[in-house]
matplotlib code that plots the C-alpha trace (Angstrom):
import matplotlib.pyplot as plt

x = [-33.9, -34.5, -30.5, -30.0, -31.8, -30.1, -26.7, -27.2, -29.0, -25.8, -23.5, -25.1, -25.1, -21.0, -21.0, -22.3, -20.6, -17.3, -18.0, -18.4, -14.9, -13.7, -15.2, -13.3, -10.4, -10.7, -11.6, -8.1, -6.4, -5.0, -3.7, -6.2, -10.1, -13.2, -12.8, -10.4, -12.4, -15.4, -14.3, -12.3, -15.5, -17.5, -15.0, -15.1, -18.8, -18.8, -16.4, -18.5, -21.8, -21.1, -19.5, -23.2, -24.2, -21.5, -23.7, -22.0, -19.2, -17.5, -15.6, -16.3, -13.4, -10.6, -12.1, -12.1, -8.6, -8.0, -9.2, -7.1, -4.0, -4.6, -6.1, -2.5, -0.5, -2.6, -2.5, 1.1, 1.3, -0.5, 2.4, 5.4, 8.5, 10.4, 13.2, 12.0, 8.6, 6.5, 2.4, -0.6, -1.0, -4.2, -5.0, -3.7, -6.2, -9.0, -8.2, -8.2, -11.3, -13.5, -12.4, -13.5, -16.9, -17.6, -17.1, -19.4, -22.0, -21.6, -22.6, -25.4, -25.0, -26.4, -26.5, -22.9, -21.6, -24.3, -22.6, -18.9, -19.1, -20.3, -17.9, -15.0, -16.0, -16.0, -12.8, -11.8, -13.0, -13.7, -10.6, -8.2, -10.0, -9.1, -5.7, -4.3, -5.2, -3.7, 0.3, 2.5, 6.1, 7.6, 11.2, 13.1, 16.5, 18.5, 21.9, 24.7, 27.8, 30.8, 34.7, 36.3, 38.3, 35.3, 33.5, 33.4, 32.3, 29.6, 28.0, 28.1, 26.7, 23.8, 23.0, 23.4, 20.8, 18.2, 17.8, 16.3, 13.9, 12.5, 14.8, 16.2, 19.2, 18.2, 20.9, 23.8, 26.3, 29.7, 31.2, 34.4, 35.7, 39.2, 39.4, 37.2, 38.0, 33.5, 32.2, 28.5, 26.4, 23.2, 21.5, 18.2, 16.0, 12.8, 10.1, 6.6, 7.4, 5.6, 7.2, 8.4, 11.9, 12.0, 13.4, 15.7, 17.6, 18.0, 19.5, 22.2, 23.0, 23.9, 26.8, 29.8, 31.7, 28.0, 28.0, 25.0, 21.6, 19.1, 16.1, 13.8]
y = [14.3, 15.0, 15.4, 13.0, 10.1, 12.4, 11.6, 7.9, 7.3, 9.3, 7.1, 4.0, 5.2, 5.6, 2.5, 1.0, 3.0, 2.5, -1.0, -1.6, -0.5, -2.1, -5.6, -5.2, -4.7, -7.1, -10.0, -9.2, -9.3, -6.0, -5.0, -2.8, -4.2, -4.3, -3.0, -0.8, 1.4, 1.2, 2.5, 5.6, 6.6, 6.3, 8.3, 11.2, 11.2, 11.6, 14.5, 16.3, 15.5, 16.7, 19.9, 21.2, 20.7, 23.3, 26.1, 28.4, 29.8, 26.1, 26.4, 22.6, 23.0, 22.9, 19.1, 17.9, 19.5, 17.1, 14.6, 14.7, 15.2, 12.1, 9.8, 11.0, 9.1, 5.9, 5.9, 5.9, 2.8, 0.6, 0.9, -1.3, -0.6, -4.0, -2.7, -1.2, -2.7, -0.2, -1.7, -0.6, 2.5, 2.0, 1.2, 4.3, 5.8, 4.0, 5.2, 8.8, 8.3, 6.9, 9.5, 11.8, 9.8, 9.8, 13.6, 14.1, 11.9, 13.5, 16.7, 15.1, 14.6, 11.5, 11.5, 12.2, 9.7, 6.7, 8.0, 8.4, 4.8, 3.4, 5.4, 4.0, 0.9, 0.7, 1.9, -1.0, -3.6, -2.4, -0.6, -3.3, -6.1, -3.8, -2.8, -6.6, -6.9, -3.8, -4.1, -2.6, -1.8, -4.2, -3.9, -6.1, -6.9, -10.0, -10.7, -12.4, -14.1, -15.3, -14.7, -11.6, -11.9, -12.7, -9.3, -7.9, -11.7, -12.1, -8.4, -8.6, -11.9, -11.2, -8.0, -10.3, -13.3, -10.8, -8.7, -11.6, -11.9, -8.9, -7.6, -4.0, -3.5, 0.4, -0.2, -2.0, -1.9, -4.6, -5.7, -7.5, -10.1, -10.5, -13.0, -15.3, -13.8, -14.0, -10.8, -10.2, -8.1, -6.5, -5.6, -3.3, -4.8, -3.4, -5.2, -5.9, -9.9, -10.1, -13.9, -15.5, -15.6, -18.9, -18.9, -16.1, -17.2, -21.1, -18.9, -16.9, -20.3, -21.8, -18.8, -20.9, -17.4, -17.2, -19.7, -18.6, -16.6, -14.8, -13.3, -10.8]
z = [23.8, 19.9, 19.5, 21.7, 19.3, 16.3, 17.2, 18.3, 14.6, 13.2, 15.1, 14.0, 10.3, 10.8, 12.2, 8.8, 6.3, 8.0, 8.3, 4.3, 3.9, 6.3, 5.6, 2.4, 3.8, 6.4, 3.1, 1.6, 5.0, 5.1, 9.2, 10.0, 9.1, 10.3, 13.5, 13.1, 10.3, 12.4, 14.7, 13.2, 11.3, 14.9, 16.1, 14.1, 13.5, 17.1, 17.3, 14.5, 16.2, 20.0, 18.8, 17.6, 21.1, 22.9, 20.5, 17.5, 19.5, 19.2, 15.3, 13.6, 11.7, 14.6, 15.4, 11.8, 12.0, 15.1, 13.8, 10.2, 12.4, 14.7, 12.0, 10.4, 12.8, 12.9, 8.7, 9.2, 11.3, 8.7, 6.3, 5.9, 4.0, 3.2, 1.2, -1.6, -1.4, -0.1, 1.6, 3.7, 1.6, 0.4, 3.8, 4.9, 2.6, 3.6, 7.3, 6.1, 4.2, 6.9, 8.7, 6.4, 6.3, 9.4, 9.2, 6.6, 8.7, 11.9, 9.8, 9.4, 5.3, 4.8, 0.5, 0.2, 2.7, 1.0, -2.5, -0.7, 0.1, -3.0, -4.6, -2.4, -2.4, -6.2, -6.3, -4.0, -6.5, -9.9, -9.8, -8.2, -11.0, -13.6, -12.4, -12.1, -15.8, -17.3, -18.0, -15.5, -15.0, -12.6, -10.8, -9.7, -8.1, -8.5, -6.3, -8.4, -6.9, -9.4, -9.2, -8.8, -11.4, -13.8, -12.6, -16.6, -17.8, -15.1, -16.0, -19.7, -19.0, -17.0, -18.9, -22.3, -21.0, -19.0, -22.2, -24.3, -21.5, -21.8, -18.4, -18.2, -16.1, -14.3, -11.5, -10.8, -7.6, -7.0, -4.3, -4.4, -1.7, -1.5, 1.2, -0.6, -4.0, -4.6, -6.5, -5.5, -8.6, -7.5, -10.6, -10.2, -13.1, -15.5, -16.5, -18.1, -16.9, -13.7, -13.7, -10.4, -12.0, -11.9, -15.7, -15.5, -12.6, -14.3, -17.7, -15.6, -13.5, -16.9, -17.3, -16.3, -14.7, -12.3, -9.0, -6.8, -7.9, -5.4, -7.1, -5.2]

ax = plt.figure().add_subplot(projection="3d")
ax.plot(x, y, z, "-o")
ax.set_aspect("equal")
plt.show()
């Protein structure tokens, strides 16, 4: 009976921990929140906690390998490529983690999960304040349509007007139209300008040779 109220206390515990991270994620609207991290910690802590009762000849670390593998599959899930725009990865890692936390609890080690989650969840906002206010590299990509036979104009053009703006071109691809005699550029751009592009797209719509603009 003494196990018994051990694993339900344990389970409870999970339930919290888990929870904090992912209230937090649930606040910024990330896919997979609240109950979602509850209950992958639950799980685990679970897993780790029923294993003592089948006695030493049961080895703890095949379940935490089970439990890695499948939490695996469901971090994968939560991310979403759109192009070249890559999300959900720090879901991803907050599903591993509170699997990893609901490890450590079901092993009954209740200082390091308290100090795993404060830790995590520090991470979660100290860290993201912090990152929004240190400069960053940004990329993007901007789709330019002109005519074909202006193709050298148009890129000298765009190259000429981005540069004052503080715009690298890193990439650039053509694609030529003869039916409708339209060149499309797509120019891969660099940047510390985290602007909405607003500015940069009215410049190269001012180059006569340029007809149509589409920022990303």
């Amino acid at each position: 009976m003494g196990f018994e109220w051990i694993t339900v206390g344990r389970l409870l515990l999970a339930v919290v921990l888990g929870g904090m991270i992912g209230l937090e994620r649930q606040i910024h609207g990330r896919p997979a929140g609240l109950r979602t991290h509850i209950l992958v910690c639950l799980g685990s802590a679970l897993v780790l906690t029923i294993t003592e009762s089948f006695g030493p000849n049961v080895d703890p670390g095949r379940a935490v390998a089970g439990i890695v593998t499948g939490v695996g599959f469901l971090g994968a899930g939560v991310i979403v490529k759109s192009k070249e725009i890559v999300r959900g990865l720090t879901t991803a890692a907050c599903i591993w983690f509170v699997a990893a936390l609901g490890i450590v609890v079901g092993q009954g080690l209740y200082v390091v999960s308290f100090a795993s989650t404060v830790i995590a969840l520090g991470i979660l906002t100290l860290l993201a304040w912090l990152a929004h206010r240190l400069p960053s590299i940004v990329y993007r990509t901007v789709l330019v349509r002109g005519s074909t036979a202006s193709v050298s104009a148009i890129e000298t053009a765009c190259r000429c007007e981005l540069s004052k703006l503080g715009y690298r071109v890193v990439g650039l691809s053509a694609r030529l139209q003869k039916e409708t005699e339209l060149a499309e550029l797509t120019l891969r751009l660099r940047t510390r300008n985290a602007g909405d592009g607003l500015e940069p797209a009215r410049r190269l719509l001012a180059v006569p040779e340029i007809r149509d603009v589409v920022w990303d």
